[in-house]
C-alpha positions in Angstrom: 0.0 0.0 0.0 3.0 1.9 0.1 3.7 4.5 -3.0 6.6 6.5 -1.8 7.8 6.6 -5.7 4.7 5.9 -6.9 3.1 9.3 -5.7 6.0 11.7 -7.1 2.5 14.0 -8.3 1.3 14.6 -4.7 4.8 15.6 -3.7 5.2 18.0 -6.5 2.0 19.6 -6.9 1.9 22.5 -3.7 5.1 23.9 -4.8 4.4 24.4 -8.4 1.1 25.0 -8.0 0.9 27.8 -5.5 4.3 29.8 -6.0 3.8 33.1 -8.4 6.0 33.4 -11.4 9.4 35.7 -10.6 9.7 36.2 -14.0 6.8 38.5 -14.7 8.4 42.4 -14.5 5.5 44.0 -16.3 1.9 43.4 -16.9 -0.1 43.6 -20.0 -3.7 45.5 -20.3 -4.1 43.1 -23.2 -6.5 40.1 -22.8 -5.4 36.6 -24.2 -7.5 35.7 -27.7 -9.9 32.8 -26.0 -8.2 30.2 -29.0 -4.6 31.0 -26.9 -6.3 29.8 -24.0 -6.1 25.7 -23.2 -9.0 24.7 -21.9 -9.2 21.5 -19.5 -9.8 19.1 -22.2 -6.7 20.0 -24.0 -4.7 19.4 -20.5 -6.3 16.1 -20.1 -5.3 15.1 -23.5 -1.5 16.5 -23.5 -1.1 14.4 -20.2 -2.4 11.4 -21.4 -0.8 11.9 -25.3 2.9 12.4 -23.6 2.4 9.4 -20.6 5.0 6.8 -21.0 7.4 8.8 -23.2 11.3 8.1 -22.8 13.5 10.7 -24.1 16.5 9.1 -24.3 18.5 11.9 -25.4 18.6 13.2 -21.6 21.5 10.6 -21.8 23.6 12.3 -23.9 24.4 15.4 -21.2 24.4 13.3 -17.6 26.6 11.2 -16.0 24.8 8.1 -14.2 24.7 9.7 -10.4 22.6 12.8 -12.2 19.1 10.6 -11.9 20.4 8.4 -8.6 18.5 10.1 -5.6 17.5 8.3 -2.1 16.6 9.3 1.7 17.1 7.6 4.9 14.3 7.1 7.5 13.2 6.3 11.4 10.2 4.7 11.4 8.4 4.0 14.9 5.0 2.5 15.8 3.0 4.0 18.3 2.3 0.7 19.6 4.1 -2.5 19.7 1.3 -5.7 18.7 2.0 -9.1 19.2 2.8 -11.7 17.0 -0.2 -12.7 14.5 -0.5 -16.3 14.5 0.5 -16.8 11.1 1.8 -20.0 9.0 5.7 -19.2 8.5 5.5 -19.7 5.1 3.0 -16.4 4.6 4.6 -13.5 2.9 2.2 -11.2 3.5 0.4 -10.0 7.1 -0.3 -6.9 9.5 1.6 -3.7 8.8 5.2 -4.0 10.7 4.6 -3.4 14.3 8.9 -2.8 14.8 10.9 -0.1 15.1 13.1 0.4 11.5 16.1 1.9 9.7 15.3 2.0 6.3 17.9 3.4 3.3 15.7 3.9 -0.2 17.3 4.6 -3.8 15.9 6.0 -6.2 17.1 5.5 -10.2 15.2 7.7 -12.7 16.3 5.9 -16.1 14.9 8.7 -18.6 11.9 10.7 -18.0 9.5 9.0 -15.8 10.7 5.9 -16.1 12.5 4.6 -12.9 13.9 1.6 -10.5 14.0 2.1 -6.6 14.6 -0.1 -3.8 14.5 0.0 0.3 16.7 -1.8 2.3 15.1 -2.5 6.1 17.2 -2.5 9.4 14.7 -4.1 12.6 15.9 -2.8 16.0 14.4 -5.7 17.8 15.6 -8.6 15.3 13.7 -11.0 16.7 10.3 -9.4 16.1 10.8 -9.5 12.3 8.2 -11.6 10.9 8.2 -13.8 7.6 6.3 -10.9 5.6 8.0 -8.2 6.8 11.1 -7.4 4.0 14.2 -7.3 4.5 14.3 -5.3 1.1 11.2 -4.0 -1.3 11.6 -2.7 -4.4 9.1 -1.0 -7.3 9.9 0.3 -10.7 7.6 1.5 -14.1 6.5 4.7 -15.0 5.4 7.7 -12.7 4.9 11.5 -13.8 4.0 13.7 -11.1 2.0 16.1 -14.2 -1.8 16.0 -13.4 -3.5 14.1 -16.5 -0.8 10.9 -17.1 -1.0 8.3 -16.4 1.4 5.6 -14.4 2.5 1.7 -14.6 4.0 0.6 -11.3 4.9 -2.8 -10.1 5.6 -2.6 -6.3 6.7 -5.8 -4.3 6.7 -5.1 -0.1 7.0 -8.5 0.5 8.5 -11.0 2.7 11.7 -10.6 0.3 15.0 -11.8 2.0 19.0 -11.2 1.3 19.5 -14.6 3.1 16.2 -16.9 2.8 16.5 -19.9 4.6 15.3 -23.3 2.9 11.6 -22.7 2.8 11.7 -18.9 2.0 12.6 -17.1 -1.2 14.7 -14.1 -1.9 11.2 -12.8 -3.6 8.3 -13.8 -5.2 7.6 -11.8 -8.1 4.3 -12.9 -8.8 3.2 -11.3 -5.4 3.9 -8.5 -6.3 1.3 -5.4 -7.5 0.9 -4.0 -10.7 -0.8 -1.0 -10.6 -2.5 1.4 -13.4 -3.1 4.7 -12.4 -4.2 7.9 -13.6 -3.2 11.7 -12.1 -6.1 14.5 -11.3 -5.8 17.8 -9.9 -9.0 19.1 -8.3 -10.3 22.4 -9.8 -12.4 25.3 -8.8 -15.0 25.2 -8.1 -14.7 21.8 -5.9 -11.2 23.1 -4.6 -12.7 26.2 -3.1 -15.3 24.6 -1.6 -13.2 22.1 -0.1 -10.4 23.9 0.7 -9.9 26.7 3.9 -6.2 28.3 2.9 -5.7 30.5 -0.2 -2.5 27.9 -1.0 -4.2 25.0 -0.9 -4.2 22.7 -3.5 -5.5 18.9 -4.3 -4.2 16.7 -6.2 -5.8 12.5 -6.6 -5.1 9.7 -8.4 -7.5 6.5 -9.2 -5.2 2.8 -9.8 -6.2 -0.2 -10.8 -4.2 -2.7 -8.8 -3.4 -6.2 -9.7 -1.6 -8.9 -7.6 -1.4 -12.4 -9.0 -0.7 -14.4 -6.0 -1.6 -13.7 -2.7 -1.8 -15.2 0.6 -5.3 -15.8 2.1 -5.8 -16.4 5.5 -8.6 -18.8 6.4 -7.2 -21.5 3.8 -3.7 -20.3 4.8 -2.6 -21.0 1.0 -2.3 -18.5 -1.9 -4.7 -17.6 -3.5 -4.6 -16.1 -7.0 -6.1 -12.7 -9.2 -6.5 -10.0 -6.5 -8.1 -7.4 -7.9 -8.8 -3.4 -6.2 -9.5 0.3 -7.6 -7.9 2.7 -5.3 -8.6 6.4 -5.0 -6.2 8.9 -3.0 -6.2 12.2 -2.9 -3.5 14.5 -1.2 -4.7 18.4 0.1 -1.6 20.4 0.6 -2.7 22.6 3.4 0.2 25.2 3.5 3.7 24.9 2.1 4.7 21.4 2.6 2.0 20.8 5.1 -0.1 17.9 3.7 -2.8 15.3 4.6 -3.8 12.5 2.5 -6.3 9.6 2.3 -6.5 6.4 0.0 -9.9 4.4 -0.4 -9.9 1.1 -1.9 -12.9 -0.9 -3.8 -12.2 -4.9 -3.3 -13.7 -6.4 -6.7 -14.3 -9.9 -5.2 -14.9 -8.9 -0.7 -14.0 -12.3 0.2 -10.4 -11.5 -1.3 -9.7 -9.1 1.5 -7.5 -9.8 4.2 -7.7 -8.6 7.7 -4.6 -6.5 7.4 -6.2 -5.0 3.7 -7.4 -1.6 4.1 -10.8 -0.1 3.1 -8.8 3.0 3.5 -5.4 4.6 4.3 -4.4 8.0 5.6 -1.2 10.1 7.0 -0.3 13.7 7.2 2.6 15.8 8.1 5.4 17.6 6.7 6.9 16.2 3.6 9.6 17.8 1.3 11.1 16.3 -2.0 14.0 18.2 -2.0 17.8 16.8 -1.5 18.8 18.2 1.3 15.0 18.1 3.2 13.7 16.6 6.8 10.5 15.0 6.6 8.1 14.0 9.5 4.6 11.8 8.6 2.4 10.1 10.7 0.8 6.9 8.0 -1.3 4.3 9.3 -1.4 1.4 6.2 -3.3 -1.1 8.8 -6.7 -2.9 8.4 -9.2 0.3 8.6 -12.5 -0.4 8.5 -15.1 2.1 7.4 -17.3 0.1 9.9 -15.3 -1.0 13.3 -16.8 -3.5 14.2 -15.3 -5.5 11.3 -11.8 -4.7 11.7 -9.4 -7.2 12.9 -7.7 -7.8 16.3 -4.7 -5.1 17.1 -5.3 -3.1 13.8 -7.4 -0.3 11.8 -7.2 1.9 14.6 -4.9 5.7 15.2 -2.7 3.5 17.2 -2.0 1.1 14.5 0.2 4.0 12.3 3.3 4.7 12.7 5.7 8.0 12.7 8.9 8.6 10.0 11.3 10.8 10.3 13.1 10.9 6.8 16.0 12.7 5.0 16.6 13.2 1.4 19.6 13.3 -0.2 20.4 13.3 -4.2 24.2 12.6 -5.6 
């Protein structure tokens, strides 16, 4: 549930939406002709006309450590759950209830396109469980420009540096591939919605397949896990954010007891080298109805805080 790289729109939107051009020494009394002007369609179509473009002569004036960038992170839970009673051959469970030291990359190949990984240090070793990573990784095709659209595969699975003889150093095939397409939101819903004059919203809508999956009441995998996701990110001030994901199950009995109906975090987050960044995230089993949440998750409790710094080379 995770779309750190995925998401580059969110994190880009507030400071190019709401800063006023320096460039600008005089103004014109003279009106635009209306033909000048592009209208919403023609911004829909120019995002989705120029998605999954790869302009490979940015190679030709880079060296390789021009598109490596990365951040390192402190990631705490507010509470500490026990165990789930799990088979230890799952590779997928509750959202991480450990403190971690995490060390991301990030690659962008040409344009868009891009290959990043995470690397996951446990303070309490012994509380790692099968399904939490000892690496992740993601890679496709992610524009933060409202109107294109994104191919991501994502795997935050049990994957292991040193598996032992019944694990795997990853399973590919339970991994996500996920579809997606970039919105802003537009007057007049953004001023209806929105109570600071720099406000600004940006969403995105996925269609999110995973192949294999595991599936707790037969405690074997399962196959063709199918969701729509919708999340939306309101940049309240500066880099002052909160954000919310809500996710449609196409077949119910598919969903897990650690799968969301719904995510959510806020904070301070800046995609700059050189930046701090504080969130709160909670990726736990929320229910939009309590009562059918799971033991020790879907509640405040369940998130987690990061603090994060960026760094490019």
């Amino acid at each position: 549930m995770n779309n750190t790289f995925a998401d580059q729109y969110h994190a880009n939107t507030s400071p190019y939406a709401v800063q006023p051009s320096q460039h600008v020494l005089t103004h014109s009394n003279q009106k635009p002709n209306s033909v000048d002007q592009p209208n919403e369609l023609d911004d829909i179509w120019k995002g989705v006309s120029s998605s999954f473009e790869f302009p490979v002569k940015e190679w030709e004036n880079r060296t390789f450590l021009d598109g490596l960038s990365g951040n390192i992170g402190y990631h705490h839970p507010l509470t500490e759950t026990e165990s789930a009673n799990l088979p230890a051959n799952a590779t997928s469970g509750p959202t991480n209830a450990n403190t971690t030291s995490t060390l991301s990359l990030k690659y962008a190949i040409a344009g868009a396109w891009f290959i990043s990984g995470t690397v996951y240090y446990y303070w309490d070793q012994a509380q790692q469980q099968a399904w939490n990573p000892d690496f992740t990784y993601v890679f496709g095709y992610s524009d933060w420009r409202p109107y294109t659209l994104s191919l991501v595969y994502s795997n935050y699975g049990g994957n292991r540096f040193n598996p032992n003889s019944d694990e795997k150093t990853t399973s590919f095939k339970q991994g996500t591939w996920s579809l997606g397409w970039k919105f802003p939101i537009t007057s007049p819903v953004k001023e209806w919605v929105s109570f600071t004059n720099e406000g600004a919203i940006g969403c995105q809508v996925d269609y999110n397949h995973t192949p294999e999956y595991f599936d707790l009441d037969s405690t074997a995998y399962k196959t063709g896990l199918q969701t729509i996701s919708l999340g939306c990110k309101y940049s309240i001030y500066g880099n002052w954010y909160v954000n919310a994901t809500a996710f449609y199950y196409f077949d119910k009995s598919q969903q897990q007891p650690w799968n969301p109906d719904y995510t959510y975090g806020f904070g301070y987050f800046d995609w700059r080298p050189g930046s701090i960044t504080l969130q709160y995230n909670n990726y736990s089993g929320n229910r939009w109805n309590s009562s059918d949440r799971g033991e020790d998750t879907g509640q405040f409790k369940n998130g987690s805080i990061t603090l994060a710094y960026s760094f490019s080379f």
